[in-house]
C-alpha positions in Angstrom: -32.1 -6.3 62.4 -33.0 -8.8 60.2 -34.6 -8.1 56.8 -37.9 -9.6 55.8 -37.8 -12.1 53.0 -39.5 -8.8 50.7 -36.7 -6.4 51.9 -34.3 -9.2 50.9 -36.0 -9.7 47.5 -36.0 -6.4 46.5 -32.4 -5.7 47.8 -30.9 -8.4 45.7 -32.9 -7.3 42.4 -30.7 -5.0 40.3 -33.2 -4.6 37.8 -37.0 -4.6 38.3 -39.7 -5.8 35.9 -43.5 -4.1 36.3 -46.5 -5.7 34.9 -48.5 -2.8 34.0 -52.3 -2.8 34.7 -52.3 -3.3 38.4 -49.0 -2.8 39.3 -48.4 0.5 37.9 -52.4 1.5 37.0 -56.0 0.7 36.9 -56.1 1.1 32.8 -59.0 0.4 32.5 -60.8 2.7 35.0 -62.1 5.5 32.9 -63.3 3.0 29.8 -64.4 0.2 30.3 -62.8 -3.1 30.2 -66.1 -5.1 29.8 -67.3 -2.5 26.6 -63.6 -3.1 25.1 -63.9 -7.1 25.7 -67.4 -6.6 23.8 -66.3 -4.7 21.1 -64.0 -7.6 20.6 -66.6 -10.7 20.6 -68.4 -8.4 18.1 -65.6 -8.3 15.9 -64.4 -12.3 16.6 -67.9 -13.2 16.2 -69.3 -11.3 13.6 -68.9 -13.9 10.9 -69.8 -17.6 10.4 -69.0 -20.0 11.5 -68.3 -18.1 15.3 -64.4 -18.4 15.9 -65.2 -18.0 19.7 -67.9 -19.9 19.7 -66.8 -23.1 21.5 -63.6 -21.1 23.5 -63.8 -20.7 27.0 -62.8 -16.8 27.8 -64.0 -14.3 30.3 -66.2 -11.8 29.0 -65.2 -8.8 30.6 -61.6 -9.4 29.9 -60.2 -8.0 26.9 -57.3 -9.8 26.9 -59.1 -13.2 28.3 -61.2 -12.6 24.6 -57.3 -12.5 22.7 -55.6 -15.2 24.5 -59.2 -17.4 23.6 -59.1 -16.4 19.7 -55.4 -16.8 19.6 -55.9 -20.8 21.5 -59.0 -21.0 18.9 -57.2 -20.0 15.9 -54.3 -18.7 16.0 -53.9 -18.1 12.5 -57.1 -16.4 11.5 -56.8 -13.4 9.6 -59.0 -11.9 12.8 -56.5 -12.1 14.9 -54.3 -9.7 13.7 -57.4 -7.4 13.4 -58.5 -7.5 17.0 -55.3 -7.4 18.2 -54.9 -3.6 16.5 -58.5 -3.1 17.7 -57.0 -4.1 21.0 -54.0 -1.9 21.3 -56.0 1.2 20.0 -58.6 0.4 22.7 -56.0 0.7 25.2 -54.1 3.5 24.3 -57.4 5.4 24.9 -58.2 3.6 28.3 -54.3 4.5 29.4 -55.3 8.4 28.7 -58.0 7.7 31.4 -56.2 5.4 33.2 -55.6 6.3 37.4 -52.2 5.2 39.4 -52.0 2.4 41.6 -51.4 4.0 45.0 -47.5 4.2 46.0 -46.7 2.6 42.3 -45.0 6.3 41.3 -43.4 6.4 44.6 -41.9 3.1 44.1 -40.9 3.7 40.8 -39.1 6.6 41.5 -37.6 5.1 44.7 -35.8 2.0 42.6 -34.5 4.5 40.4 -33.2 6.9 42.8 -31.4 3.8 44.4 -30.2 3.2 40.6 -32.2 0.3 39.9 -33.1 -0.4 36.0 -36.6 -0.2 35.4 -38.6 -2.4 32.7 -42.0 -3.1 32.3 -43.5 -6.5 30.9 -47.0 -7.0 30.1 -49.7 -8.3 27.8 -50.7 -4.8 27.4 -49.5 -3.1 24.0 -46.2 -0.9 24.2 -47.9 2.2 22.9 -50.6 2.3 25.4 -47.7 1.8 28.3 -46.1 4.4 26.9 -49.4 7.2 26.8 -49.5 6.4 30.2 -45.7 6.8 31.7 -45.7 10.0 29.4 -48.8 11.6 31.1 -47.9 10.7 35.0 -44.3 12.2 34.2 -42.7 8.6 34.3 -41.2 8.3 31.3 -37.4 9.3 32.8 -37.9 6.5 35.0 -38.2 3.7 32.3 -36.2 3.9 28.7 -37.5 3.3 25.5 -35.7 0.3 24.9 -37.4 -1.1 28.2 -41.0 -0.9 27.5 -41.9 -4.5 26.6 -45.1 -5.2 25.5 -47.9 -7.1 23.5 -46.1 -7.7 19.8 -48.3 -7.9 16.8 -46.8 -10.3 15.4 -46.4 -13.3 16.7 -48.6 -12.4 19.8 -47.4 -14.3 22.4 -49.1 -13.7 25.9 -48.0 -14.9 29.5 -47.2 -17.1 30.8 -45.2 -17.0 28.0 -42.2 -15.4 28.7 -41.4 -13.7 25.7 -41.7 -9.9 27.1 -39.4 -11.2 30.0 -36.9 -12.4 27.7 -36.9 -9.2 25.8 -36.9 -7.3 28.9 -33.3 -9.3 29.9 -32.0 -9.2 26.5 -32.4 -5.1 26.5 -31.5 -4.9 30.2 -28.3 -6.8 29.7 -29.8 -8.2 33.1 -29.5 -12.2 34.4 -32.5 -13.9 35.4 -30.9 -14.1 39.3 -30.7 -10.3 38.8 -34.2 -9.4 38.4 -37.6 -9.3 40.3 -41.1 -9.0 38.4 -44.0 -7.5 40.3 -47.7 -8.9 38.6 -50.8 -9.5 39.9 -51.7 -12.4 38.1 -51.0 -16.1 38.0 -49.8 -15.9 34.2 -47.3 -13.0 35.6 -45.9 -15.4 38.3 -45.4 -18.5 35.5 -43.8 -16.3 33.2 -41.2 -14.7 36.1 -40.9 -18.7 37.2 -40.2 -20.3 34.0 -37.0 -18.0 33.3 -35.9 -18.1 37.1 -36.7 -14.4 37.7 -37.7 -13.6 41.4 -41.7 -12.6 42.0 -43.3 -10.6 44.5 -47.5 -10.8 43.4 -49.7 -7.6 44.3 -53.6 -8.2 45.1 -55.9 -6.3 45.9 -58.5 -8.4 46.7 -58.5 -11.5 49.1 -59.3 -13.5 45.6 -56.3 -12.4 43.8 -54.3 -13.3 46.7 -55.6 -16.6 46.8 -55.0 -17.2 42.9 -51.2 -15.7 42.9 -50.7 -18.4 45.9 -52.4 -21.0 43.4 -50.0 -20.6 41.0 -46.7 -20.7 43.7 -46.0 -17.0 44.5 -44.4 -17.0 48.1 -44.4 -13.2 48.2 -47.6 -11.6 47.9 -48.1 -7.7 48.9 -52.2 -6.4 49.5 -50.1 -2.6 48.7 -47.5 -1.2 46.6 -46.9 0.9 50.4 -45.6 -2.5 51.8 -42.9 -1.8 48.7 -42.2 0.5 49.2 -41.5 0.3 53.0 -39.4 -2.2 52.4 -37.1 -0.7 49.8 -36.8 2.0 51.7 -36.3 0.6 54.9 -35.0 -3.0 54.8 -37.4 -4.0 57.3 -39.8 -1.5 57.5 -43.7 -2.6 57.4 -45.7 -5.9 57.5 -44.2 -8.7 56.6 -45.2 -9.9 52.7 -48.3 -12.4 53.1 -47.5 -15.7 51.7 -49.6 -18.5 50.7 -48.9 -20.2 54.5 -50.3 -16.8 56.4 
């Protein structure tokens, strides 16, 4: 039987890259995004003149509140600040965090089939790893694999810095690999450097949004993954932006 075109994707991908809130976990879940993202305007804001105060950000999105003082100003001595106000933030939501259903199962399905494992995100690489280590997933990804947010230079996707590092330390090809995100930025990032993409979303907006930005394969369920990594054909069929 023939496989679908997300069996096929997945087959081919001898190495696979996670974004890590929503792919892997709702980090967030247990403190608040929105509280972290005001913390932030607090800090960015608290002096004159306002560095945010013409930037167009969303205000319950911590990293929405970086990526606008980093286009604002991107070499404020703030910056550096919030961005360690950031990461310390998030290493407290990721001890709170909860799993994405079937993410663990996945995870530890590509590396019983002997898949290399990486994860890529604009999420710092400490509060990655207080998460992997508490869900027991830390045998599943190296050390050398866990790429994310730098301090310095922060570059955020699309950019596709943490990808290239993730290649470099893989010793992986771009036609090699396949990035799982849930966001458009995760999508232009994988695209730029030729890397396969399969987008999850939750939500019929998210969907709509990873189609936007040209994903072809787009999964409502980490299950459907997993179904088809398992099975070659197993499951629905990955939605893409023509059904």
């Amino acid at each position: 039987m023939e496989m679908t075109p997300l069996a096929a994707a997945l087959d081919s991908a001898k190495c696979v890259f996670f974004d890590f809130d929503g792919p892997i976990c709702r980090l967030f879940a247990g403190h608040p995004a929105d509280r972290v993202a005001a913390r932030l305007l607090e800090l960015l804001n608290g002096r004159a003149p306002r560095l945010l105060a013409d930037a167009a950000y969303r205000p319950h999105d911590p990293l929405d509140v970086l990526s606008a003082a980093l286009r604002a100003a991107p070499a404020h001595e703030l910056i550096r600040t919030a961005e360690d106000r950031l990461s310390r933030e998030e290493q407290t939501a990721a001890r709170s965090a909860t799993p994405t259903p079937g993410a663990d199962a996945l995870i530890e399905e590509l590396r019983r089939q002997g898949r290399t494992l990486a994860v890529t995100s604009n999420n710092s690489a400490a509060a990655i790893r207080v998460y992997l280590r508490r869900h027991g997933l830390t045998d599943h990804f190296s050390a050398a694999h866990i790429h994310g947010r730098q301090a310095h230079p922060i570059r955020l996707k699309p950019d596709p810095d943490c990808l290239w590092r993730a290649l470099e330390s893989t010793g992986t090809m771009p036609g090699e690999c396949l990035m799982i995100g849930d966001a458009p930025s995760d999508c232009a990032a994988a695209d730029e450097l030729g890397v396969a993409f399969v987008g999850y979303a939750r939500t019929p907006d998210k969907a709509a949004a990873l189609a936007g930005a040209g994903a072809r394969l787009i999964v409502g369920s980490m299950h459907e993954m997993l179904d088809a990594v398992r099975g070659g054909t197993a499951g629905p069929p990955a939605r893409t932006p023509d059904n």
